[in-house]
Z-matrix of the N, CA and C atoms (Angstrom, degrees):
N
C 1 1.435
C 2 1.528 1 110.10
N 3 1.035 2 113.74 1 126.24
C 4 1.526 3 130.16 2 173.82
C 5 1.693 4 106.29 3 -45.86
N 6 1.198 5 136.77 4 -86.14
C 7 1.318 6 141.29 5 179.23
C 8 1.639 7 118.27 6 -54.68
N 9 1.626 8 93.48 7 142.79
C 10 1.460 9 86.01 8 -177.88
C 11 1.573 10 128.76 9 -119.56
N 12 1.198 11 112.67 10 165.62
C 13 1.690 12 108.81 11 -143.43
C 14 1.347 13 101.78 12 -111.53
N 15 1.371 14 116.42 13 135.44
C 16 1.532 15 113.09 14 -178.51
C 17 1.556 16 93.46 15 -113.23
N 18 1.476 17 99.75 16 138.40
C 19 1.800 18 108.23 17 161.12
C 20 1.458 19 104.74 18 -123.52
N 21 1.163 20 78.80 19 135.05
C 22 1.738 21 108.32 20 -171.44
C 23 2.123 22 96.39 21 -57.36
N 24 1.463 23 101.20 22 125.05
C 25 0.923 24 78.90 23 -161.73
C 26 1.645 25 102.28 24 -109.54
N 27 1.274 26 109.17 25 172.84
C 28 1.673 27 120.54 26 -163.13
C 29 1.623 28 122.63 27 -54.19
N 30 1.156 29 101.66 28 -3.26
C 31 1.510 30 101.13 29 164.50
C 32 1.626 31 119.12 30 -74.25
N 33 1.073 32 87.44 31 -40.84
C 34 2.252 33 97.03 32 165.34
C 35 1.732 34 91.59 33 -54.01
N 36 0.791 35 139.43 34 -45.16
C 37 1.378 36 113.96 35 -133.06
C 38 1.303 37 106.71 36 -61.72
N 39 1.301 38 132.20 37 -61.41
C 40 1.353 39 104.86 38 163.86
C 41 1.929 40 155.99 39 -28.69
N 42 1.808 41 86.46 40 -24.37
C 43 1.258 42 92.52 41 165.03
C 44 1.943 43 110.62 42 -74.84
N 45 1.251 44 104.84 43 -37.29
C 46 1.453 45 106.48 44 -173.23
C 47 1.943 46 120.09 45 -79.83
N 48 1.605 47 98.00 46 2.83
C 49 1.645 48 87.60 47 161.99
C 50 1.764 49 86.45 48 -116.84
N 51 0.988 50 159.36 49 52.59
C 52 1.103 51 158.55 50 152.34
C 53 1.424 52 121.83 51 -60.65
N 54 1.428 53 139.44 52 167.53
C 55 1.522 54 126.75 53 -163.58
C 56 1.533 55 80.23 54 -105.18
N 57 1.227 56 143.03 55 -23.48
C 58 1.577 57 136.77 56 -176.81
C 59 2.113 58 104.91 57 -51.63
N 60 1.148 59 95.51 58 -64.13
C 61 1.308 60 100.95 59 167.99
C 62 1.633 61 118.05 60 -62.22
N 63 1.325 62 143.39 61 -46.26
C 64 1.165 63 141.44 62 -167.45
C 65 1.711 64 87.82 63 -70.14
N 66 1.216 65 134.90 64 -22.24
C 67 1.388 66 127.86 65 164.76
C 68 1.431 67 123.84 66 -46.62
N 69 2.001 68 108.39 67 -37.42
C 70 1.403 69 103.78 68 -173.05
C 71 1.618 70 88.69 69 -109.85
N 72 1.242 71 129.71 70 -32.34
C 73 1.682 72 118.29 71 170.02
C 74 1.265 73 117.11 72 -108.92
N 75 1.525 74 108.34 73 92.98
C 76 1.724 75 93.23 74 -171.84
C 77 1.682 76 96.43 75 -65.40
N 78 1.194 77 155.04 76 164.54
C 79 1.113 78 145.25 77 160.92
C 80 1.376 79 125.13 78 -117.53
N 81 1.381 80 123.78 79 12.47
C 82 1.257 81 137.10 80 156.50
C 83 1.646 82 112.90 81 -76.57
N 84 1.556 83 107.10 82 -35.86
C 85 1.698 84 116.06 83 169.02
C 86 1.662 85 104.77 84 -85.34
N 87 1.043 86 127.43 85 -6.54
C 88 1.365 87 112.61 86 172.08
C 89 1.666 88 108.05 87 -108.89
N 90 1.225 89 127.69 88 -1.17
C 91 1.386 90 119.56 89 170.80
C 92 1.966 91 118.76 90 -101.69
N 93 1.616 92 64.94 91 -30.36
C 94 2.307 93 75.67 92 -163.11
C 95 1.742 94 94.52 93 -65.71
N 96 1.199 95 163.38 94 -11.63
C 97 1.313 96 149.92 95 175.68
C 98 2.085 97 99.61 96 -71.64
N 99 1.260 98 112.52 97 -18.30
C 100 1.586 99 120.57 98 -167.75
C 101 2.017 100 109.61 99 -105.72
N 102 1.071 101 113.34 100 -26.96
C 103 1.757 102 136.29 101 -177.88
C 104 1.000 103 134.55 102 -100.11
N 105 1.141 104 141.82 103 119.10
C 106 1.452 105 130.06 104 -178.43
C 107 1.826 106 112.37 105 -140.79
N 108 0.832 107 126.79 106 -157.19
C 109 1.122 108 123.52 107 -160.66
C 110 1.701 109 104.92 108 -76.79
N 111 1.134 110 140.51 109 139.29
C 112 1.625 111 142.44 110 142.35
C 113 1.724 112 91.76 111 95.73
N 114 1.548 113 117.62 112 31.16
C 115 1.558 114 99.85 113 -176.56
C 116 1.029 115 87.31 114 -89.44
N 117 1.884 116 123.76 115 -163.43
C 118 1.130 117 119.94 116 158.33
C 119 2.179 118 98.54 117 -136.32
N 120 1.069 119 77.53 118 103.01
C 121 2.054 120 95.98 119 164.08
C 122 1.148 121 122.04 120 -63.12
N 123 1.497 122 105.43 121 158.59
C 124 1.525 123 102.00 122 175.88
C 125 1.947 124 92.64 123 -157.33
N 126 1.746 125 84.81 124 127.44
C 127 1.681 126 85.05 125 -179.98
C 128 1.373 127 112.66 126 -119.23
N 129 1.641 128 118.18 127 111.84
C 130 1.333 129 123.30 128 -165.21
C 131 1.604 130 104.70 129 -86.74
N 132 1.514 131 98.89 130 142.79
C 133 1.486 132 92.89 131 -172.02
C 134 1.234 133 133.00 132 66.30
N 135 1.881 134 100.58 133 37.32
C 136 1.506 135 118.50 134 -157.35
C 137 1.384 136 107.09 135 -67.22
N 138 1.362 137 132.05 136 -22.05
C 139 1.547 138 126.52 137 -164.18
C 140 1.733 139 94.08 138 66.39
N 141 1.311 140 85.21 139 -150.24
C 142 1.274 141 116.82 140 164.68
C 143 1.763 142 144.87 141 -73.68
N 144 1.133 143 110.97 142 -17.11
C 145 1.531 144 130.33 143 110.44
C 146 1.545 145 93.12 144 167.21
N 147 1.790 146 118.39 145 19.62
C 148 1.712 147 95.17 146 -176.65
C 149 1.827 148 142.28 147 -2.84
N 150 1.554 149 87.14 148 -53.71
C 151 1.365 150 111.97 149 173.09
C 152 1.677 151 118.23 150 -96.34
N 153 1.138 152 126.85 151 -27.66
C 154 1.526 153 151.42 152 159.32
C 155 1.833 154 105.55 153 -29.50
N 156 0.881 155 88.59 154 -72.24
C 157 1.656 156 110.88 155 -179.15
C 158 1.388 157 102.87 156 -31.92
N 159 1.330 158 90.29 157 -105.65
C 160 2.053 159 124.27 158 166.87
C 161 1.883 160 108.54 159 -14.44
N 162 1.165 161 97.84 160 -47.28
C 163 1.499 162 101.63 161 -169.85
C 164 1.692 163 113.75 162 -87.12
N 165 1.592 164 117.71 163 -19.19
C 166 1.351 165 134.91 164 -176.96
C 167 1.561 166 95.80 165 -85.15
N 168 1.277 167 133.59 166 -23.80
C 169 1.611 168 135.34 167 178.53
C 170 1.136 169 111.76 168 -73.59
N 171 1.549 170 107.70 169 -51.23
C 172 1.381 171 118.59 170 -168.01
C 173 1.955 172 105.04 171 -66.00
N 174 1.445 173 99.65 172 -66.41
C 175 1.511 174 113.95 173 159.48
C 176 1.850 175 117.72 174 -3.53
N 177 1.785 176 102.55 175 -58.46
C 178 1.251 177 115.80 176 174.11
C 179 1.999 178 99.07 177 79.80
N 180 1.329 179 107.10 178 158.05
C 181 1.669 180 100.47 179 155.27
C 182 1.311 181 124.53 180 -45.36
N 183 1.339 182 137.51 181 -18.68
C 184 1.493 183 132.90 182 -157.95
C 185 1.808 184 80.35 183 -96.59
N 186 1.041 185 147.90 184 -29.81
C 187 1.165 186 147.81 185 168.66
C 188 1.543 187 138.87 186 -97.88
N 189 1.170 188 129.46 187 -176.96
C 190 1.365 189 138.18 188 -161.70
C 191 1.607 190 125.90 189 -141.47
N 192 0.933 191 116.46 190 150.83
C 193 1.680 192 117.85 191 -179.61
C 194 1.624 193 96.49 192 -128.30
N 195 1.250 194 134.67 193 121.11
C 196 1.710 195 140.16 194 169.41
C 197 2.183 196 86.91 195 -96.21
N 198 1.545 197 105.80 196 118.59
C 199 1.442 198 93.47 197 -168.69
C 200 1.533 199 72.72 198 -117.38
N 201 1.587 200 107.88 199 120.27
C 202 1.667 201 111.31 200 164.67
C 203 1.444 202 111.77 201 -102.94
N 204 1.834 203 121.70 202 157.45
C 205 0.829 204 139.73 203 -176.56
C 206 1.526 205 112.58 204 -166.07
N 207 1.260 206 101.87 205 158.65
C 208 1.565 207 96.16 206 175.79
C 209 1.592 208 107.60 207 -107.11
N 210 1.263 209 130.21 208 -22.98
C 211 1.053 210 128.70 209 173.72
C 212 1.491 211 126.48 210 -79.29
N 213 1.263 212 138.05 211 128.74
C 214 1.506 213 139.20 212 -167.21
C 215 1.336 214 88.69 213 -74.43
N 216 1.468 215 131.39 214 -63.56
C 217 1.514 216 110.96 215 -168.32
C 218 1.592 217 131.77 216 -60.59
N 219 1.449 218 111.82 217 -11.80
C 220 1.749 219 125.65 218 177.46
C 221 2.178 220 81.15 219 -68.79
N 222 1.172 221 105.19 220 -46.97
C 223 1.666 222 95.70 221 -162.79
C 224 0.975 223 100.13 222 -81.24
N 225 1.360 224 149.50 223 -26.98
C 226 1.228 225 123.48 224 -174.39
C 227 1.348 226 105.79 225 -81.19
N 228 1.667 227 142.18 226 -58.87
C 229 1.360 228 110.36 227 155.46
C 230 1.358 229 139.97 228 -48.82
N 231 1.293 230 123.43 229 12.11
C 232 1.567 231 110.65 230 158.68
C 233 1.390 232 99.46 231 -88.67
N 234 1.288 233 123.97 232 -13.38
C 235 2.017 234 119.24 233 -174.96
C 236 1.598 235 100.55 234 -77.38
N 237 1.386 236 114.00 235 -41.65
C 238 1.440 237 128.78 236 -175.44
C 239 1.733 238 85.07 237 -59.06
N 240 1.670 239 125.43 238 -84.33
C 241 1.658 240 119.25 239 -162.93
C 242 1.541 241 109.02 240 -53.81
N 243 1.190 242 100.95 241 -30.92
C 244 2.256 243 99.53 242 -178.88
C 245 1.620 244 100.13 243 -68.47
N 246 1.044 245 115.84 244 -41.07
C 247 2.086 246 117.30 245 -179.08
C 248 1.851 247 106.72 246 -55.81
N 249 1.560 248 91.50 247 -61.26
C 250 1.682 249 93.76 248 -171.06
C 251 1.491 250 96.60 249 -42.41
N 252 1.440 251 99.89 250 -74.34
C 253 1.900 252 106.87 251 -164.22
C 254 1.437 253 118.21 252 -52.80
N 255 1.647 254 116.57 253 16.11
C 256 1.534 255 121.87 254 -164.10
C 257 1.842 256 120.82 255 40.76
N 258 0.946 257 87.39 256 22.76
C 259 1.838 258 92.41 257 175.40
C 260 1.303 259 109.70 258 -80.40
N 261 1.429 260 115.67 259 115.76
C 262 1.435 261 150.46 260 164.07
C 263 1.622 262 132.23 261 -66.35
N 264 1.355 263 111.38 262 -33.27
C 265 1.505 264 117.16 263 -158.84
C 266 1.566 265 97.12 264 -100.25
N 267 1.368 266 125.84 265 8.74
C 268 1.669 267 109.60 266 -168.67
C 269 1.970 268 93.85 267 -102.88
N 270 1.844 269 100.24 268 122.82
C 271 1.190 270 105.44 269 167.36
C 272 2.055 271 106.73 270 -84.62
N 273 1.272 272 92.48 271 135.21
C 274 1.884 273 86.87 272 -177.56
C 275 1.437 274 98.67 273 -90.56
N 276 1.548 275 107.74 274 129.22
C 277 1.673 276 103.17 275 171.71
C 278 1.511 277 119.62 276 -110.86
N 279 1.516 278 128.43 277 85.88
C 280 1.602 279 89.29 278 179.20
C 281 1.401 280 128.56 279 -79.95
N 282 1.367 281 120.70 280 155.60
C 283 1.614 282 116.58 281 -168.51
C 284 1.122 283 104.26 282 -108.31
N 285 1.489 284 119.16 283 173.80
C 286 1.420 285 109.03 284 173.79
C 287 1.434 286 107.93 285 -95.05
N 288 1.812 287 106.89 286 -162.57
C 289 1.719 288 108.85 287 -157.47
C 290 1.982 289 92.08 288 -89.74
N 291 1.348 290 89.75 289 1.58
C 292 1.999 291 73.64 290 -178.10
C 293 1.751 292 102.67 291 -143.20
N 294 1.177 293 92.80 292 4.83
C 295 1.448 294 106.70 293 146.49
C 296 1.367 295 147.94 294 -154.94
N 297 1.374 296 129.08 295 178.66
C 298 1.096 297 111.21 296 -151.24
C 299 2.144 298 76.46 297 -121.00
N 300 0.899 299 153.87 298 33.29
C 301 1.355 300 163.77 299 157.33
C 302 1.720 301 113.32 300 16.61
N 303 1.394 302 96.97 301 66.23
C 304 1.633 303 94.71 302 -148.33
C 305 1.968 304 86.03 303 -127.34
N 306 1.727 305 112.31 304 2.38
C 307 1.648 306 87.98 305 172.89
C 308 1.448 307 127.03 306 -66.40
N 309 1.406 308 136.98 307 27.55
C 310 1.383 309 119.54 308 -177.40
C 311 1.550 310 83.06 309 -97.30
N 312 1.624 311 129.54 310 -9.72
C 313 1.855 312 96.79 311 -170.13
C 314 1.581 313 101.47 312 -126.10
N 315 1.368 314 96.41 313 43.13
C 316 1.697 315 103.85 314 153.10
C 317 0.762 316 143.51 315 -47.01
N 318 1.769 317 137.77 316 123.30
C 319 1.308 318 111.75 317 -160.76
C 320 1.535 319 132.93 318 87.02
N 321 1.915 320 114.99 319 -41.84
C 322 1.278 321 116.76 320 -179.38
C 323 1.789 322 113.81 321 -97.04
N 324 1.018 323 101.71 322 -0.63
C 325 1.780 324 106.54 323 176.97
C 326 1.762 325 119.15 324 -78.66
N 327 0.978 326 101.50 325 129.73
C 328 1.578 327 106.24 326 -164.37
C 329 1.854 328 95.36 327 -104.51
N 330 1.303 329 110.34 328 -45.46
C 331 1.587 330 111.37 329 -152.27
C 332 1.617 331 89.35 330 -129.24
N 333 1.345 332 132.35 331 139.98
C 334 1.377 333 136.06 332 172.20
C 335 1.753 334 111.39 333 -147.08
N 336 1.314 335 124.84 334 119.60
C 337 1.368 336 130.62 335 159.65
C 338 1.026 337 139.63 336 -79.37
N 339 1.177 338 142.70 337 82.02
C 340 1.516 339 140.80 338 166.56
C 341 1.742 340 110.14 339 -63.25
N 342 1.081 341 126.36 340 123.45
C 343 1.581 342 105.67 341 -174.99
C 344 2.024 343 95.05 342 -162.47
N 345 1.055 344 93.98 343 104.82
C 346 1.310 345 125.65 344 177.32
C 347 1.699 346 117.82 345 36.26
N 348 2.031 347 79.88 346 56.23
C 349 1.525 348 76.40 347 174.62
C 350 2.230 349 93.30 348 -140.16
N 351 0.769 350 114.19 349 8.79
C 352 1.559 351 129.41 350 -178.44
C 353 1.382 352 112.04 351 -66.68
N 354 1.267 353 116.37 352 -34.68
C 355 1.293 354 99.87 353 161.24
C 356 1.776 355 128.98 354 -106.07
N 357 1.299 356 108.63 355 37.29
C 358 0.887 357 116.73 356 164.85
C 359 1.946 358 120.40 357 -111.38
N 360 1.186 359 83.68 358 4.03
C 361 1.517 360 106.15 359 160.53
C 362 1.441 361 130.03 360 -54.64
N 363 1.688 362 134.02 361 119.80
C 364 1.066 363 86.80 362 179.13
C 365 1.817 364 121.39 363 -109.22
N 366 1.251 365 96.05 364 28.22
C 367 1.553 366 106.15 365 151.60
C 368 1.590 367 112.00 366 -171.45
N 369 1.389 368 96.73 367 95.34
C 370 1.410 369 137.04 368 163.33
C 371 1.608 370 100.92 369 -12.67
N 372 1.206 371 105.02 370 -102.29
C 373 1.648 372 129.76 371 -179.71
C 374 1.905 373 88.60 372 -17.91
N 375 0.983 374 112.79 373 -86.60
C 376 1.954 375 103.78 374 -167.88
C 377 1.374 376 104.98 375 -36.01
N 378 1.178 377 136.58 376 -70.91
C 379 1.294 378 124.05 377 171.21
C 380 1.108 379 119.56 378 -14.86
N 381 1.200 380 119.24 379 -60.08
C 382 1.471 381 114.01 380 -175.23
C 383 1.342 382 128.46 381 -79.51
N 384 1.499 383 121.30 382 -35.76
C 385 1.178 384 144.25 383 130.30
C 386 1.440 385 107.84 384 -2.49
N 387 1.507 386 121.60 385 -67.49
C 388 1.293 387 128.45 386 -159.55
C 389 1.709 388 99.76 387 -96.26
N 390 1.325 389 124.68 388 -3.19
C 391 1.447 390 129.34 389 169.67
C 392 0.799 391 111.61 390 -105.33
N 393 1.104 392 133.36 391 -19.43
C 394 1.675 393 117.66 392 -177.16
C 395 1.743 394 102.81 393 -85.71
N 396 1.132 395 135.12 394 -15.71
C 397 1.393 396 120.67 395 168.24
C 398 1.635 397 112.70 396 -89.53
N 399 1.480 398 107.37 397 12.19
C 400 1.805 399 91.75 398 -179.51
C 401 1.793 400 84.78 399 -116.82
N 402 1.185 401 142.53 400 35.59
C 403 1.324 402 131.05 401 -172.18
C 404 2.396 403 76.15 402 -135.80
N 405 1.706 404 77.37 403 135.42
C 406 1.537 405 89.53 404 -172.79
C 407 1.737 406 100.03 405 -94.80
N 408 1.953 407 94.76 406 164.06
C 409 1.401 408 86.90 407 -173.35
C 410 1.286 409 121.31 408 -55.67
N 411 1.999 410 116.15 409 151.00
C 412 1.034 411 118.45 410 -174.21
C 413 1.739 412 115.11 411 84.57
N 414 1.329 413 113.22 412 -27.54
C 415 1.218 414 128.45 413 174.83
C 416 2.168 415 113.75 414 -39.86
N 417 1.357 416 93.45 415 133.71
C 418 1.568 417 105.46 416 176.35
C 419 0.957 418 127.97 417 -111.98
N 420 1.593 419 138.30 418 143.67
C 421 0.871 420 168.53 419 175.27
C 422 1.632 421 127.35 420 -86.87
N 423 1.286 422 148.45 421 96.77
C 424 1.371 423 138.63 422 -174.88
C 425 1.767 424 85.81 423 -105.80
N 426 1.523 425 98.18 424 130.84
C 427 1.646 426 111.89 425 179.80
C 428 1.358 427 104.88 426 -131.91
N 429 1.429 428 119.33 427 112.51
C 430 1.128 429 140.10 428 169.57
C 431 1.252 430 140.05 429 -118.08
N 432 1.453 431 138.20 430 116.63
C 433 1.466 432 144.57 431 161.46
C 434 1.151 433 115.05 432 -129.68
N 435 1.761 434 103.34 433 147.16
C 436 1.034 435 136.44 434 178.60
C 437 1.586 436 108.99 435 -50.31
N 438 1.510 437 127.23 436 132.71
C 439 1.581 438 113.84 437 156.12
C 440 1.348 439 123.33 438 -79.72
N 441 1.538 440 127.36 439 -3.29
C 442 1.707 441 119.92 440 166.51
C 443 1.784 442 96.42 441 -73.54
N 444 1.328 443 144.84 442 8.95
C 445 1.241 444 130.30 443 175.40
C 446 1.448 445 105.40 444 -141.21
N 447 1.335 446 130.46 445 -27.89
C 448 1.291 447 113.75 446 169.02
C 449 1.468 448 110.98 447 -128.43
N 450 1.243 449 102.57 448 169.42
C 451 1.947 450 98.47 449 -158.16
C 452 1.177 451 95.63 450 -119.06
N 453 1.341 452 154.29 451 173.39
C 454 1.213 453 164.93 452 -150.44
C 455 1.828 454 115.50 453 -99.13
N 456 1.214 455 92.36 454 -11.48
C 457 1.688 456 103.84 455 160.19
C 458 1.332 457 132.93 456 -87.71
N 459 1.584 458 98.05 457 -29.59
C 460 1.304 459 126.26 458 -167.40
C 461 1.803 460 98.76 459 -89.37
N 462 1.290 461 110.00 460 -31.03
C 463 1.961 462 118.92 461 -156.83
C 464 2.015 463 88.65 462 -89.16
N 465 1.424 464 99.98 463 -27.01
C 466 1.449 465 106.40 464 -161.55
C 467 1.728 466 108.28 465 -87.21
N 468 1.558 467 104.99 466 -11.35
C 469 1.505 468 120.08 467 -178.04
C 470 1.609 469 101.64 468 -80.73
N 471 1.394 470 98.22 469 -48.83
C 472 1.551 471 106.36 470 174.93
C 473 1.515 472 129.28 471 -59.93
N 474 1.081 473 101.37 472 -48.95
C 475 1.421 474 115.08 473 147.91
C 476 1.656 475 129.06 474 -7.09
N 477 1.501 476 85.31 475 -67.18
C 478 1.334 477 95.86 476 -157.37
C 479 1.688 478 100.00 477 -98.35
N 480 1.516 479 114.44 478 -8.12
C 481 1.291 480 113.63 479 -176.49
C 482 2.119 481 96.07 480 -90.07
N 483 0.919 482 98.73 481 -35.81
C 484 1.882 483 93.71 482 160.63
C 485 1.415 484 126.84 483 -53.86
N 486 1.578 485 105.65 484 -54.38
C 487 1.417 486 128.06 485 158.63
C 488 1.776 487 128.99 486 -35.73
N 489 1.442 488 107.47 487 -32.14
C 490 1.421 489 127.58 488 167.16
C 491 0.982 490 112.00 489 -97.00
N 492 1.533 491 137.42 490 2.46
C 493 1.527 492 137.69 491 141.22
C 494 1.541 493 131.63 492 -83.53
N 495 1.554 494 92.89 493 22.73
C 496 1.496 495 109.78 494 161.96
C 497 2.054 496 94.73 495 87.16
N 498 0.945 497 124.88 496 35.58
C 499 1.011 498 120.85 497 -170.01
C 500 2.032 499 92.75 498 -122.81
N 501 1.649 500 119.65 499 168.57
C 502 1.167 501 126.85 500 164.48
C 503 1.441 502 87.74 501 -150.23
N 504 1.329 503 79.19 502 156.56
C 505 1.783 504 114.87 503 162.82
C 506 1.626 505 128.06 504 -57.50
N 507 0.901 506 130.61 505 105.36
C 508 1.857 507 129.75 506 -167.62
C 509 1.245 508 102.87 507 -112.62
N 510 1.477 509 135.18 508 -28.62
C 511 1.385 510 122.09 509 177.43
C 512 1.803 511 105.13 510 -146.15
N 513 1.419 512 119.23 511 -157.42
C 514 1.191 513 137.80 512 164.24
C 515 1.530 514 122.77 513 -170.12
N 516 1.773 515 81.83 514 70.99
C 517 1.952 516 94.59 515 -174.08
C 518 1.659 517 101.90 516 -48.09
N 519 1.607 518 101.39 517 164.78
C 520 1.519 519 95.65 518 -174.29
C 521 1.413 520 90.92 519 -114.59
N 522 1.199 521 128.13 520 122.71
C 523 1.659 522 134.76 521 179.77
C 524 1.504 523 102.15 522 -122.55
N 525 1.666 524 111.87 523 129.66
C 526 1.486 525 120.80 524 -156.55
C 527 1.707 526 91.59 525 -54.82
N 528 1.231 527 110.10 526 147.57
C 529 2.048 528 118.17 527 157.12
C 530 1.301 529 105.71 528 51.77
N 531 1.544 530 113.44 529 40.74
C 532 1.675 531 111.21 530 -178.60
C 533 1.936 532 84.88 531 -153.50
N 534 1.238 533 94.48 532 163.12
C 535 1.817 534 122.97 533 166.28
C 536 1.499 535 85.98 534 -141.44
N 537 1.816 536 74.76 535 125.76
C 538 2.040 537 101.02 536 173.63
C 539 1.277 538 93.59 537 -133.68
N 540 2.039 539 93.58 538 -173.29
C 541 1.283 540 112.00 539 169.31
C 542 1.315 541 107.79 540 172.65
N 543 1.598 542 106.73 541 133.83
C 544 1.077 543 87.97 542 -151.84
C 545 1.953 544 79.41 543 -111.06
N 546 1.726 545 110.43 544 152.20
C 547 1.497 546 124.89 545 -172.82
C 548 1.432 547 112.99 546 -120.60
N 549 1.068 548 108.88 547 163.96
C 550 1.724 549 101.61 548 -174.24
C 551 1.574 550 92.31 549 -142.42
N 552 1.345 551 119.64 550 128.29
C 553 1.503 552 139.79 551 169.57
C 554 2.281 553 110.25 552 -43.50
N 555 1.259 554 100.90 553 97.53
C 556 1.463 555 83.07 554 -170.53
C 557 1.805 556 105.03 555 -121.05
């Protein structure tokens, strides 16, 4: 790919599970309308588990969180925030830089987050490619980016390149300084 991709790298991560931010994304109110008890989630581009956390509660023991990342240090502080909060159910995955190495849970993924980290990809399409067969039938998708990094041409390309992985559009939660959508595997 011609352009080049910055990932925010793991020294933020603490700034990005911070209560400053859970101010403008609480993320327990942006996941729990999609989760319920004994699913099994998967949060790509988990950091440190912003979303990891929130979604491993809801999950309950009868369920699971697969929290992927490519960086060892985003996972090792999500093991540090999953220990404090006694949270049990988060498997840590790291992936590699050109993949996301996630076929052993094909099929068993019910709920999956992409949330403003997709275009820091540096090829989008495989990602998804390689997610859309671990999300089970009926299986959902919450897809999110930021508009200070992607523009509405760019969110709408993506869109539709998810959309050609057999996926459609079911809503368009409104999450402050983001264009989402959330899709369901049909």
């Amino acid at each position: 790919m011609d352009k080049k991709h910055w990932v925010c790298p793991w020294q933020a991560g603490h700034m990005l599970t911070g209560s400053l931010r859970k101010l403008l994304h609480n993320p327990r109110r942006i996941v729990e309308p999609y989760l319920s008890e004994g699913m099994t989630a998967m949060d790509i581009g988990c950091g440190m588990g912003f979303f990891s956390i929130p979604m491993a509660e809801i999950a309950g023991s009868n369920g699971k969180v697969i929290a992927v990342d490519l960086q060892p240090k985003m996972l090792e502080g999500l093991r540090e925030y999953a220990d404090k909060s006694g949270i049990k159910n988060i498997t840590h995955h790291q992936c590699g830089k050109n993949s996301l190495e996630i076929a052993k849970w094909n099929g068993s993924v019910d709920f999956a987050i992409i949330f403003w980290m997709l275009h820091e990809v540096p090829d989008p399409q495989r990602l998804i490619d390689e997610l859309a067969p671990a999300l089970s039938e009926n299986g959902k998708i919450l897809f999110v980016e930021p508009y200070i990094h992607v523009n509405e041409q760019n969110f709408k390309q993506s869109l539709d390149m998810i959309k050609s992985n057999g996926f459609k559009v079911i809503s368009e939660p409104k999450i402050p300084f983001s264009r989402g959508a959330l899709l369901q595997k049909s």
